[in-house]
C-alpha positions in Angstrom: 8.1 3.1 9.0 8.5 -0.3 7.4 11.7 -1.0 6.3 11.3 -4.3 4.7 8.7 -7.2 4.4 9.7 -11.1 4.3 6.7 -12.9 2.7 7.4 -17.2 2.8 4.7 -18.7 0.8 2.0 -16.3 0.5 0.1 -15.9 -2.6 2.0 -16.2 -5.9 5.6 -16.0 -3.3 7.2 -19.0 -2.5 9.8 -16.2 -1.2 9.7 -12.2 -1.0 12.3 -10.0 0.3 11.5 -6.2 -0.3 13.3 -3.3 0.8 11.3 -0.4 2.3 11.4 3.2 1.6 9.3 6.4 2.5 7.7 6.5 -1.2 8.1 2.2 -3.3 6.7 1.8 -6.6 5.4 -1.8 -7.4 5.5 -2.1 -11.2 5.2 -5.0 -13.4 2.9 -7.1 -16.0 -1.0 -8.0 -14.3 -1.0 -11.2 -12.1 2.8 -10.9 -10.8 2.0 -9.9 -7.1 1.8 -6.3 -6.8 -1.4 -6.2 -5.0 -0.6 -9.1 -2.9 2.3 -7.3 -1.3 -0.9 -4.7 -0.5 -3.0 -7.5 0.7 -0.3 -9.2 2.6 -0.3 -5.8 4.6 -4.1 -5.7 5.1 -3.8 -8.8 6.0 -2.2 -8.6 9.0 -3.9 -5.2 10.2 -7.2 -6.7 9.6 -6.2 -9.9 11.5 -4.9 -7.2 14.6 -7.8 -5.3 14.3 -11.0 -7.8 14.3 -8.7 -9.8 17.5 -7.9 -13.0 15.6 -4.0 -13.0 16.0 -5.2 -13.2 19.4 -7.0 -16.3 18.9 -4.2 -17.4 16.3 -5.9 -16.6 13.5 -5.1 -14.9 9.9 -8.8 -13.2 9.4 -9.0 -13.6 5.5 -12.2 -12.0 4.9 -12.9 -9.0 6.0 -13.9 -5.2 5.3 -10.1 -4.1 4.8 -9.3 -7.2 2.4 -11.1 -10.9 1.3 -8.6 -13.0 0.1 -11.0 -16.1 0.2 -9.8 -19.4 2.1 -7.1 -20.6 3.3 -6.1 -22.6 0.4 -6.0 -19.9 -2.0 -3.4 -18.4 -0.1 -0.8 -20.8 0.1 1.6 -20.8 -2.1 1.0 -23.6 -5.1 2.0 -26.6 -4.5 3.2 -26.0 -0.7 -0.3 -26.7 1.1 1.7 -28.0 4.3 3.9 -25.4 4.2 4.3 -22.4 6.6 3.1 -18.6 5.7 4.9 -16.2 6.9 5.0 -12.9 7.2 8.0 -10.7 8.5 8.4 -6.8 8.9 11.4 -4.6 9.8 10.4 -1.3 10.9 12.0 1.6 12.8 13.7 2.0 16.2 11.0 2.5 18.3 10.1 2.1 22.2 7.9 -1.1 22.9 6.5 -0.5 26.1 9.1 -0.5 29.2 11.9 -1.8 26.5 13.1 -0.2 22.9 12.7 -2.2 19.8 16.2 -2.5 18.0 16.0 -0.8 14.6 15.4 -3.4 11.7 13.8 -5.4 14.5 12.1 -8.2 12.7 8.0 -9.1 14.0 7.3 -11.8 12.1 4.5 -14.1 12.4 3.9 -18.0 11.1 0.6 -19.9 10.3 -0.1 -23.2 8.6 -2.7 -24.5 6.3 -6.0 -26.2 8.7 -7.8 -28.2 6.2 -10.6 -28.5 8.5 -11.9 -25.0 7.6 -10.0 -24.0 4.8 -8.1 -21.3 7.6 -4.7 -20.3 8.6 -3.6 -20.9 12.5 -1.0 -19.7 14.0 1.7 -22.3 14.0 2.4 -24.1 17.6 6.1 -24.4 18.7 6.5 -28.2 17.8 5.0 -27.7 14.8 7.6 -25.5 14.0 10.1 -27.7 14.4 8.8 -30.5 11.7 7.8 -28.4 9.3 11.3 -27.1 9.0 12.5 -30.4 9.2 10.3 -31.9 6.5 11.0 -28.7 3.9 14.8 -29.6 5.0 15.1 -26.0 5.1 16.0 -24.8 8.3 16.8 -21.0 7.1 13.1 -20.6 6.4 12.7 -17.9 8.8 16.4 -16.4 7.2 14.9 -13.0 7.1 14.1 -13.0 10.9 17.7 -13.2 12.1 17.5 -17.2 12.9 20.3 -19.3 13.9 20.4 -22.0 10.7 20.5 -25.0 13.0 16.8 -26.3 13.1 17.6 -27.3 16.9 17.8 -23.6 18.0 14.7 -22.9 15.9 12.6 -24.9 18.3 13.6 -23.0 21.9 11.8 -20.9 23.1 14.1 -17.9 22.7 14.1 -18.4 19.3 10.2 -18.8 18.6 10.1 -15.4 20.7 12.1 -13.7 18.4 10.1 -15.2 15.0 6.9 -13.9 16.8 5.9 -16.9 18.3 6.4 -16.8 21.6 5.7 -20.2 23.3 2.1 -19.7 24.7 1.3 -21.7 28.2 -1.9 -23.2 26.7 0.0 -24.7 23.6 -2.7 -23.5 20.8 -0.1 -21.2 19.3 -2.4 -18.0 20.2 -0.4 -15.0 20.3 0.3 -13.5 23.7 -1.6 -10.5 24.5 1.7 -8.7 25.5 3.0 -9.8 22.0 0.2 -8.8 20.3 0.2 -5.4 21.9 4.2 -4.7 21.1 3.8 -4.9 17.6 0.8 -2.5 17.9 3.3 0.2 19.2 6.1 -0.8 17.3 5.5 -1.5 13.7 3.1 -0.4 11.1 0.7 -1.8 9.7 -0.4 -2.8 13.4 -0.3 0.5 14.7 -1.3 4.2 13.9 -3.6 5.1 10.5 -3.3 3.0 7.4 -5.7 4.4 4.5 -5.8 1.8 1.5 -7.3 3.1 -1.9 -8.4 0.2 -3.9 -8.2 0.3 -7.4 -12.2 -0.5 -7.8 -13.1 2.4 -6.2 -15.9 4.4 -6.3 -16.7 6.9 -9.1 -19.0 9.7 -9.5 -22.3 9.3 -7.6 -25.1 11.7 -7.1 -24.8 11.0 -3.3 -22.1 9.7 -1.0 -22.8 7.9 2.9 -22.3 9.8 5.5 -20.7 8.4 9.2 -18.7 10.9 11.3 -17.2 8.0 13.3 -15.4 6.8 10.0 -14.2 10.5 9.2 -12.6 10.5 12.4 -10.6 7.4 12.3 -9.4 8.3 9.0 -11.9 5.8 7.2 -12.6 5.6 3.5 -14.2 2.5 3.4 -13.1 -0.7 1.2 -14.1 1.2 -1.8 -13.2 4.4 -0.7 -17.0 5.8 -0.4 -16.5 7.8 2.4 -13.8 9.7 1.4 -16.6 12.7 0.5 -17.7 12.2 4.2 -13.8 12.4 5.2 -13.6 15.7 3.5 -16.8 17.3 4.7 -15.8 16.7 8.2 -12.4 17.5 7.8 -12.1 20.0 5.2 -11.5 23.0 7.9 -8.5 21.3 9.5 -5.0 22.9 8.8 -1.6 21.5 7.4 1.5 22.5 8.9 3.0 26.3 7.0 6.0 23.9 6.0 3.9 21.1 4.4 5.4 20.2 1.7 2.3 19.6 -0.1 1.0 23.2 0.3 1.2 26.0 -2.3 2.5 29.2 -1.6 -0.1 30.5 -2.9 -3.1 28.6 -1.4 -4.5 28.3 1.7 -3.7 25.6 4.0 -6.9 24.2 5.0 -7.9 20.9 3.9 -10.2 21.7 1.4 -7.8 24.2 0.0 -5.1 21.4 -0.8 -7.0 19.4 -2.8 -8.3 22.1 -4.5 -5.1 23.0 -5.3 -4.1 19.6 -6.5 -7.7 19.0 -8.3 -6.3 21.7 -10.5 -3.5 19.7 -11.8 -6.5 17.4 -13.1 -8.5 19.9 -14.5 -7.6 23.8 -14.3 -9.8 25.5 -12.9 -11.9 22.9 -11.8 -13.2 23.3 -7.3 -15.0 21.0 -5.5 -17.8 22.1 -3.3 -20.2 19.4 -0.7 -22.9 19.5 0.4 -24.3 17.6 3.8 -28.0 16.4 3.6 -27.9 15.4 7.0 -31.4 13.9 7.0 -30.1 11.5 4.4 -27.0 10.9 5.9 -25.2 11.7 2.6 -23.0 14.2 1.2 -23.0 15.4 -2.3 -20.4 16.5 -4.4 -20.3 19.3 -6.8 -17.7 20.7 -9.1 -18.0 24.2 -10.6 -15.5 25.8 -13.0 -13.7 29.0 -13.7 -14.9 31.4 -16.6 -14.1 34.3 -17.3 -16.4 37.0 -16.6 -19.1 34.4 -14.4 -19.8 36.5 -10.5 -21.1 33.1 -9.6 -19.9 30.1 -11.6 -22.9 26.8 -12.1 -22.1 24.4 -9.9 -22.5 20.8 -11.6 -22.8 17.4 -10.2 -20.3 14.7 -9.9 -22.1 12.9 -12.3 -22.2 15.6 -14.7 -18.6 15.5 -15.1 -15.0 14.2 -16.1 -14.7 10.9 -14.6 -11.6 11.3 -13.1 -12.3 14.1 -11.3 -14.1 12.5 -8.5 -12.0 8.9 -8.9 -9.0 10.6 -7.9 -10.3 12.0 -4.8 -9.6 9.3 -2.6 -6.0 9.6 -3.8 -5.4 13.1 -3.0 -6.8 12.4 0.7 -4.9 9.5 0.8 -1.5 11.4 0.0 -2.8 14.4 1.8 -2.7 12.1 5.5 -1.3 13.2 8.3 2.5 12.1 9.0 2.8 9.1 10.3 0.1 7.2 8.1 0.5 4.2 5.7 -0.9 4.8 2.2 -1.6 1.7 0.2 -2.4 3.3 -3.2 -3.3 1.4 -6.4 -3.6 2.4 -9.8 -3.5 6.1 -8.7 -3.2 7.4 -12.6 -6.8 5.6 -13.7 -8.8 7.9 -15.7 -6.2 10.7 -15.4 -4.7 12.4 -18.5 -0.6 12.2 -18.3 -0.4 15.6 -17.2 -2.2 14.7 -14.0 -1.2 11.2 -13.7 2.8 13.0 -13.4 1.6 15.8 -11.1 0.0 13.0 -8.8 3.5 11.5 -9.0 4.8 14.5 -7.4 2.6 14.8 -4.8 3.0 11.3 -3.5 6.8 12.6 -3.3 6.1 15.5 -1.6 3.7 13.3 1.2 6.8 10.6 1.4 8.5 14.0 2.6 6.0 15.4 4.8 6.7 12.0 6.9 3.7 9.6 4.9 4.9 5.7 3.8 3.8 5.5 0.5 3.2 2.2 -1.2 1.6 2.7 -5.2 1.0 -0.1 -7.2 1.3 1.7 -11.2 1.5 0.7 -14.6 1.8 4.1 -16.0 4.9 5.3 -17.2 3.9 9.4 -16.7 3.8 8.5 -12.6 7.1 6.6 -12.6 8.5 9.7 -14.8 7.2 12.1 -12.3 8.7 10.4 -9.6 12.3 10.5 -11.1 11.6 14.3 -12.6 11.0 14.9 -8.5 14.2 13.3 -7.6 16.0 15.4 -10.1 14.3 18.7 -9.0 15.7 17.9 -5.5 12.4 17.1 -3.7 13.2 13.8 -2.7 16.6 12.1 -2.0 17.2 9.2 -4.0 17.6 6.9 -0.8 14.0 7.6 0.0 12.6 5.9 -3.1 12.2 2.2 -4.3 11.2 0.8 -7.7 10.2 -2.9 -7.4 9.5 -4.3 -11.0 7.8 -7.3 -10.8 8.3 -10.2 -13.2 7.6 -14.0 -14.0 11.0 -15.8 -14.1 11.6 -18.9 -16.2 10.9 -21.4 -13.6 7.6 -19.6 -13.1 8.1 -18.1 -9.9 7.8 -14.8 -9.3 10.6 -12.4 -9.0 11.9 -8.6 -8.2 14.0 -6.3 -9.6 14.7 -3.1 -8.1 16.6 -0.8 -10.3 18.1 2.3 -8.3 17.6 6.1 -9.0 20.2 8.4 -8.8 20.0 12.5 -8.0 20.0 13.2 -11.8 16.4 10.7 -12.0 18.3 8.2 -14.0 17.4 4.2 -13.0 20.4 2.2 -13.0 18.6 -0.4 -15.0 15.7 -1.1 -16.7 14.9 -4.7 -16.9 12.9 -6.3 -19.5 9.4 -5.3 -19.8 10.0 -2.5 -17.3 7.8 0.6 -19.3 10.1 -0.1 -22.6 6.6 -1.0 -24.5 6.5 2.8 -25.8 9.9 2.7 -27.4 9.0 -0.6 -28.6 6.4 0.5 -30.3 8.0 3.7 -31.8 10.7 1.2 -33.2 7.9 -0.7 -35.0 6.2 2.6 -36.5 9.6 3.8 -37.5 10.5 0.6 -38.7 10.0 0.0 -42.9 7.2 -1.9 -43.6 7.5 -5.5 -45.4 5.8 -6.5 -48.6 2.6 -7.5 -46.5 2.4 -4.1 -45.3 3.9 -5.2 -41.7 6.6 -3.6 -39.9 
């Protein structure tokens, strides 16, 4: 599990520190990071994945994320600057050795005009960039000694995630590449990212039973249908958290327990048209009275019932998995939008990391209602409000919850806008009619 990521010039961050829990919140106005925390993830998998930290490469285009060139990433104003990424996961063996909890893997590139790319940052280079910033505690969140000097041997590249390579072309070892795989998420095991443009109702979904079995929805979740079809039979665990008493623990049976939380006594049904290579979705509905109720198509009904799909197989993953959730509560009534709160809870519990990027106020409510109720201990969440400070960098806040679902602050701008505007309606009107 990640238990804390150091971003150094990335995106809108000239400087990120975020503490880690099994279930964080990122909250805050549109355009103050949120999704680049996501991205900054994706990243990183997507560079492990397509091979081009091997080649000492940040791979910014690709299916998991397309973040464009190299000089849209870079923080403003810092286009010689290094990016940096670092993340503290759990204890955990590496191979023949063990991986010191809080361990940092952290990993540096610089800005290649020639290209418009990100390389991997060679050990000399290292050294003068530090130098020139006059900021040898760059790399602070890595455990560095502060004297630039040290920061150039060997030991300490190693322990930024550089190790010093014996062609000098700053590609990352094989062997280093390959310990972070086995160590630290988001390099190894399943990572499921629902967007928040994501697909709707369709008459049809794709089909590809390769994806269902890696755990693939596809970058706009599209093949979550085709997850389900060829999943749907498998069974959770009796002490899921996330299973009813009173419903079966299949697949299929879970969301269709959830989906009611959406709209009662609503069930989804799919169909395969294997010569297609598609799956179709249905959704019929309880009625008093009906043997066989009509089945409808997903085009025929509520919106949200089909967007939230991906969601609930997202927080439905086996243990062990990385959800990167955002805007989970589009097209969801507050009833469901809290309910969906509590089951990203009860996945945090079942062993799921949970990341959701929200602006809704019903979610963030349903998380603290589920820390009250006792589902979750406090120490297992974290609310990040992010906000634009007055020198126009970006900042965090990160209010704490205690057992009674009480935040120990709310800062400015941090879902207040609905007693703001009850103030206003309660407020007498002037002599122009205006509050």
């Amino acid at each position: 599990m990640l238990r804390r990521i150091g971003l150094l010039n990335f995106k809108c961050f000239e400087r990120l520190d975020l503490p880690c829990a099994p279930l964080n919140l990122l909250c805050g106005l549109n355009g103050m990071g949120k999704s680049s925390v996501i991205q900054s993830l994706l990243v990183l998998r997507q560079s492990f994945r397509t091979g081009g930290l091997l080649e000492g490469r940040l791979i910014l285009g690709g299916t998991l994320t397309d973040l464009g060139v190299g000089s849209e990433v870079v923080f403003e104003g810092k286009d010689d600057a290094i990016v940096g990424f670092v993340l503290f996961g759990d204890e955990t063996a590496a191979g023949d050795e063990t991986v010191e909890r809080d361990a940092p893997w952290a990993w540096a590139f610089e800005h290649a005009k020639a290209g418009d790319q990100l390389t991997a940052v060679t050990p000399d280079k290292v050294e003068r960039i530090l130098r020139a910033e006059g900021n040898p505690t760059a790399w602070r969140h890595a455990k560095l000694p502060s004297s630039a000097d040290v920061v150039a041997s060997d030991a300490a590249l190693e322990r930024i995630g550089l190790p010093v390579p014996e062609d000098g072309q700053g590609r990352y070892p094989r062997a280093w590449v390959a310990r972070a795989w086995r160590s630290v998420p988001p390099f190894g095991g399943r990572v499921v990212h629902v967007p928040a443009e994501r697909v709707g109702p369709r008459k049809s979904y794709p089909m590809a039973e390769i994806l269902a079995r890696h755990g693939d929805f596809g970058a706009s979740g599209e093949y979550a249908w085709n997850y389900l079809n060829v999943r749907q039979n498998e069974v959770l665990p009796d002490d899921d958290p996330r299973c009813a008493v009173s419903a079966g623990h299949r697949l299929i049976d879970v969301v269709d327990h959830w989906l009611q939380d959406v709209s009662p006594g609503a069930h989804l049904q799919l169909r395969a048209v294997s010569d297609a290579d598609a799956v179709t979705a249905g959704f019929t509905f309880d009625r008093a009275g009906d043997a066989a109720p009509r089945r409808f198509r997903a085009t025929n009904v509520g919106f949200g019932l089909s967007f939230v799909l991906p969601v609930l197989l997202c927080l439905l993953a086996t243990p062990g998995t990385l959800c990167l959730v955002e805007n989970p509560e589009a097209h969801l009534h507050p009833r469901g939008q809290t309910k969906l709160a509590e089951l990203a809870v009860r996945a945090a519990r079942a062993g799921v990391q949970v990341f959701v990027e929200t602006h809704s106020d019903h979610f963030i409510d349903g998380v603290r209602i589920a820390v009250r109720d006792g589902l979750i201990a406090p120490g297992d969440t974290q609310f990040h409000y992010f906000e634009r400070q007055g020198d126009g960098r970006v900042g965090v806040s990160s209010p704490t919850v205690d057992s009674d679902g009480r935040l120990s602050h709310w800062p400015a701008g941090f879902f207040d806008q609905h007693e703001d505007n009850l103030a206003r309606l309660l407020a007498p009107k002037s002599r122009n009619g205006r509050s």
